[in-house]
C-alpha positions as CSV (number, residue, x, y, z in Angstrom):
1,X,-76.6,101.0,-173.8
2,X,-77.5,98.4,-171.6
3,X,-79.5,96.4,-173.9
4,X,-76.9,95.7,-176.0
5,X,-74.9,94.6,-173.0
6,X,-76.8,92.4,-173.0
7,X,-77.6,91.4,-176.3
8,X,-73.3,90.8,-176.6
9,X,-73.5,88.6,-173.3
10,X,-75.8,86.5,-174.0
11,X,-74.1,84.8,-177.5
12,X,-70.9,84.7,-175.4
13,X,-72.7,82.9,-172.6
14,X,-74.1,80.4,-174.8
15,X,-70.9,80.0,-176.5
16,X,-69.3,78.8,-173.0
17,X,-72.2,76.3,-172.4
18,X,-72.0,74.5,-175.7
19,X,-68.2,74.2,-175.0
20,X,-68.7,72.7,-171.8
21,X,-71.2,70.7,-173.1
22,X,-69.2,69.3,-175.4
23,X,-66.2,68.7,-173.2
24,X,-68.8,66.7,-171.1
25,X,-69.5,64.7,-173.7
26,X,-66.2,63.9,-174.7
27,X,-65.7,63.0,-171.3
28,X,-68.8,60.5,-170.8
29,X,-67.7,58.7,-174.1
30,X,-64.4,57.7,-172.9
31,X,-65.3,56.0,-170.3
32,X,-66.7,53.2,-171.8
33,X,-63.7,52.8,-173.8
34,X,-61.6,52.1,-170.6
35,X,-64.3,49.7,-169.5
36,X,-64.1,47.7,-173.0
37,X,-60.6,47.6,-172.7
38,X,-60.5,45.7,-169.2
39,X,-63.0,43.9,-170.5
40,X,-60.8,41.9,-173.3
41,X,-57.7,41.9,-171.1
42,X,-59.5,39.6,-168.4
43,X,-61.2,37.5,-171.8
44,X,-57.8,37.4,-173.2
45,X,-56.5,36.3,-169.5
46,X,-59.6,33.4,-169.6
47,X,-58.2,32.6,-173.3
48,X,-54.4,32.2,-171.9
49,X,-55.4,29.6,-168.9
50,X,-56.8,27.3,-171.1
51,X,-53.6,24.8,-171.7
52,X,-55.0,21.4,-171.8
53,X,-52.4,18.4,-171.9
54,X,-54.5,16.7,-173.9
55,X,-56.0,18.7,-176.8
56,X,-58.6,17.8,-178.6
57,X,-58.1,16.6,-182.1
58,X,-59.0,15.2,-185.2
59,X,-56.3,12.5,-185.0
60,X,-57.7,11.7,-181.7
61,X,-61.0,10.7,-182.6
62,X,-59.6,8.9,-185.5
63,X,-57.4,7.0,-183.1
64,X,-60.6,6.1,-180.6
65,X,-62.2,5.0,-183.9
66,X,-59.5,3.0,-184.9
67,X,-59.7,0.8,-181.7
68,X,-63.3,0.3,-181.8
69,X,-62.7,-1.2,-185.2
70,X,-59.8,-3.2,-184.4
71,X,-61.6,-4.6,-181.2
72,X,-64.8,-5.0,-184.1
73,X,-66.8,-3.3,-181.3
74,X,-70.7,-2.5,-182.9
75,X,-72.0,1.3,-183.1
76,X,-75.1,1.0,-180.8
77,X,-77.7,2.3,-183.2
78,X,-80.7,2.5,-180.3
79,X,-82.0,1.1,-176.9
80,X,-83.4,-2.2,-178.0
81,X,-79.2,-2.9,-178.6
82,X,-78.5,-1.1,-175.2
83,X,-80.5,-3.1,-173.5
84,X,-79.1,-6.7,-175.7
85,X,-75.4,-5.8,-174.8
86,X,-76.4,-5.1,-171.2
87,X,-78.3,-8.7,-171.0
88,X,-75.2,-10.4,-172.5
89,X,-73.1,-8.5,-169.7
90,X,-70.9,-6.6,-172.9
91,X,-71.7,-3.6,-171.1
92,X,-71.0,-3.8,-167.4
93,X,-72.9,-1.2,-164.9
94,X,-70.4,1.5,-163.2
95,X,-70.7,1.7,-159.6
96,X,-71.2,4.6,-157.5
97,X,-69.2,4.6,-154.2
98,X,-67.0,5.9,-151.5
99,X,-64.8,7.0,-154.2
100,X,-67.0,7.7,-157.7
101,X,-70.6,9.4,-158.0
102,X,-72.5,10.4,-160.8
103,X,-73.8,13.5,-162.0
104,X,-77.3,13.2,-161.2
105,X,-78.5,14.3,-164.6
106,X,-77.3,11.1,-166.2
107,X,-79.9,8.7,-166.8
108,X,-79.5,5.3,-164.8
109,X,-79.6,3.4,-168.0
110,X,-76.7,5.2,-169.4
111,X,-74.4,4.5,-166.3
112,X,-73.3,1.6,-168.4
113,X,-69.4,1.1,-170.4
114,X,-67.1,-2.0,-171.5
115,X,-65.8,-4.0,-168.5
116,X,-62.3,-2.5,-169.2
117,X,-63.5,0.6,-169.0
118,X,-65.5,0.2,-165.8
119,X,-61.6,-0.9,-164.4
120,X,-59.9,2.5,-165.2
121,X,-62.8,4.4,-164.2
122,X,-62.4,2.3,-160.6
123,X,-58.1,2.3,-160.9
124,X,-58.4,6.3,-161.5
125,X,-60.8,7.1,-159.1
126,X,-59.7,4.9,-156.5
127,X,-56.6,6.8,-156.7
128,X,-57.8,10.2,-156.7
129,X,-59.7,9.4,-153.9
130,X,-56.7,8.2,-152.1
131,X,-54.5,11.9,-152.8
132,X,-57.2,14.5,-152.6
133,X,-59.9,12.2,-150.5
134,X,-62.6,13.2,-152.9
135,X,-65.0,11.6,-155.8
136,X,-64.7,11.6,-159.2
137,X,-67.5,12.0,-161.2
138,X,-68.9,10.4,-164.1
139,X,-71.1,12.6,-166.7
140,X,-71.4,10.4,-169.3
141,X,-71.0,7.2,-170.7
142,X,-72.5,5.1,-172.7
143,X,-74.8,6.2,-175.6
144,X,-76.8,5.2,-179.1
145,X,-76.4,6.5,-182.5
146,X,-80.3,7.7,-182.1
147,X,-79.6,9.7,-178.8
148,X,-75.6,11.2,-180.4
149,X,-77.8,12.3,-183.4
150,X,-80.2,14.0,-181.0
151,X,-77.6,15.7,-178.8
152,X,-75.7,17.0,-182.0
153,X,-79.0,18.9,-182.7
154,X,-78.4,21.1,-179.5
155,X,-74.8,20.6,-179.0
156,X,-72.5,21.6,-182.1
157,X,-69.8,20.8,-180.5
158,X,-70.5,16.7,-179.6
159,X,-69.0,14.6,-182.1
160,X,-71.0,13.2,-184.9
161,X,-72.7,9.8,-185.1
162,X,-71.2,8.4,-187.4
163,X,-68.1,7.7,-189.8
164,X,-64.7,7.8,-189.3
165,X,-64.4,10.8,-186.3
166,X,-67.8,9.5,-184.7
167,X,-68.2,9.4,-180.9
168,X,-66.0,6.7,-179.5
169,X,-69.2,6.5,-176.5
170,X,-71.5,4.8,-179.2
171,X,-69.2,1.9,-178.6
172,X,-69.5,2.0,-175.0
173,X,-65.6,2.6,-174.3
174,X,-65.6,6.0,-173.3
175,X,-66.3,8.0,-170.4
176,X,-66.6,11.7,-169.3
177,X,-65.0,12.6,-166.3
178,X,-66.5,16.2,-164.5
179,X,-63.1,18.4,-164.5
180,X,-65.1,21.6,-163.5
181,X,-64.8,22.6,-160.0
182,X,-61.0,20.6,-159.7
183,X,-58.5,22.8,-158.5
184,X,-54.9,23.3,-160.9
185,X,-53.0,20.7,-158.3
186,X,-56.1,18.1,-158.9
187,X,-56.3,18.7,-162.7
188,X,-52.6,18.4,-163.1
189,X,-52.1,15.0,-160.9
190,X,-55.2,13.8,-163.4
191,X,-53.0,14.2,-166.1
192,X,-49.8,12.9,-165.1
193,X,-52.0,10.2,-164.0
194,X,-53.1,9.5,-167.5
195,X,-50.3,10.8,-169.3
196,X,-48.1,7.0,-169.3
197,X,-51.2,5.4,-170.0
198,X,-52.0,7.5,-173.0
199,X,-47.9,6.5,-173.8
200,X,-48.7,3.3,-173.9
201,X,-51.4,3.0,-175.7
202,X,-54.1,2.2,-173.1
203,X,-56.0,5.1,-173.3
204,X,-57.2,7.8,-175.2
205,X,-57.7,10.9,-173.4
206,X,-59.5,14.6,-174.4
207,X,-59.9,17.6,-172.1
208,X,-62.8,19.1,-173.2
209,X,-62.9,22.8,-173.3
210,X,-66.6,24.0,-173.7
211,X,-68.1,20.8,-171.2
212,X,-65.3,21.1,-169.2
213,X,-64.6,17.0,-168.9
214,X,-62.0,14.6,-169.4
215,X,-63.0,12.7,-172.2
216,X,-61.4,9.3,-172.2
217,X,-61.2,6.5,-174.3
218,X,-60.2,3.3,-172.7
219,X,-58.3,0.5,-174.9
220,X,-59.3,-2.8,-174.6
221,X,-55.7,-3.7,-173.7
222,X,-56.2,-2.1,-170.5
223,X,-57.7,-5.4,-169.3
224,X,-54.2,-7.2,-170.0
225,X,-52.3,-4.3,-169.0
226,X,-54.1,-4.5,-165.5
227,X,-54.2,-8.3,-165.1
228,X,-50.4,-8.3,-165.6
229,X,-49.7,-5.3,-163.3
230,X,-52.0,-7.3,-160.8
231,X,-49.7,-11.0,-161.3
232,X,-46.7,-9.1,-161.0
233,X,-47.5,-7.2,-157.5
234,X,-48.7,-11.0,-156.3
235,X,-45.2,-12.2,-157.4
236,X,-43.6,-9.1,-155.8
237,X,-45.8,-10.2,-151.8
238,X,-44.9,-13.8,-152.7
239,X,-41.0,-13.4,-153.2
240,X,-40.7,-11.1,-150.1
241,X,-38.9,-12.8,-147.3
242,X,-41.5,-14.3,-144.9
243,X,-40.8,-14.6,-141.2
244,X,-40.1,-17.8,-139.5
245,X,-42.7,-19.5,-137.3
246,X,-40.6,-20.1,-134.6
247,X,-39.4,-16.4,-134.8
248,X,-43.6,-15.4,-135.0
249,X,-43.6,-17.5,-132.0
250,X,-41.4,-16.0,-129.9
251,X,-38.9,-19.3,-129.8
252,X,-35.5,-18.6,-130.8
């Protein structure tokens, strides 16, 4: 009698552990599920804050294209070129300094762009440096067809070398400026900084989503843009009224 006690216990026993088993089981594999779904809600969140004022485009690289063209600016094709446009001062060295610094990572013989260029990158940063009293940094600047073909090999995303939507820094008018690490306030006074000069037509600017620069394009019309804004300031100090001697003197 008691054996088969036993022997109806024991199925009913095993019955309950493969149910609770089971139930276990079910509960260990939702987990994950909650997990994944947190997951893409803070991706999707990342996806969201990316807003850029100035998206990259097709257009826009036509448009930096356009005014290497119209200026009749060559493609440098390697460093024998680099080094001719350097000698003939086409290419101007940029400046490190209280307000600008470079990312270290750039080599010293790229540090080099147009003269106009080398004036918004000192306008801008001169400016910046007067709201937030930090640097701007440069990451790139100029380059060679050679060297855009060989950073296109590891970097899909770099423009190509050549034709109509090639990078506008084989010309040497272009710069990359480091946005990573700017807070929202800096990155939005950046871009209202640039946004009249984009209006005008004196720049033409990018913001970069997988480098995380600002990728700008400087006309050559900045150079008369600036000059002008320069006469008309000296007109402005020149037409203020200007004290009397006698007044400076202290005879009335």
């Amino acid at each position: 009698m008691k054996s088969k006690m036993q022997r109806a216990v024991v199925p009913s026993f095993l019955l309950i552990a493969a149910l609770c088993v089971q139930a276990f089981g079910l509960h260990s594999y939702v987990a994950p599920r909650h997990v994944r779904r947190v997951s893409t809600r803070r991706a999707h969140v990342r996806r969201l804050s990316w807003n850029p004022v100035f998206r990259p485009s097709r257009d826009s690289l036509l448009r930096q294209n356009e005014e290497i063209d119209r200026l009749e600016l060559p493609r440098i094709q390697d460093d024998a070129e680099l080094e001719q446009l350097k000698s003939r001062e086409e290419l101007v060295p940029i400046v490190a300094g209280r307000t600008l610094r470079f990312d270290p990572r750039l080599d010293p013989s790229r540090r080099y762009c147009r003269p106009w260029t080398r004036d918004f990158v000192d306008d801008l940063s001169e400016a910046y440096y007067k709201q937030f009293h930090e640097q701007i940094q440069v990451n790139s600047a100029v380059r060679t067809v050679k060297g855009q073909k060989k950073l296109r090999r590891h970097n899909r995303n770099a423009a190509p070398a050549e034709g109509d939507i090639a990078s506008s820094h084989l010309a040497g008018i272009t710069v990359d400026l480091q946005r990573r690490g700017m807070t929202r306030q800096q990155v939005q006074w950046v871009e209202q900084y640039m946004t009249p000069l984009r209006d005008e037509g004196l720049i033409e600017p990018e913001e970069e989503r997988h480098q995380w620069v600002f990728h700008v394009a400087v006309s050559g019309r900045y150079a008369d843009w600036r000059e002008a804004k320069v006469l008309a300031g000296v007109r402005q100090d020149e037409n203020e009224p200007q004290p009397d001697d006698d007044v400076i003197a202290g005879e009335r």
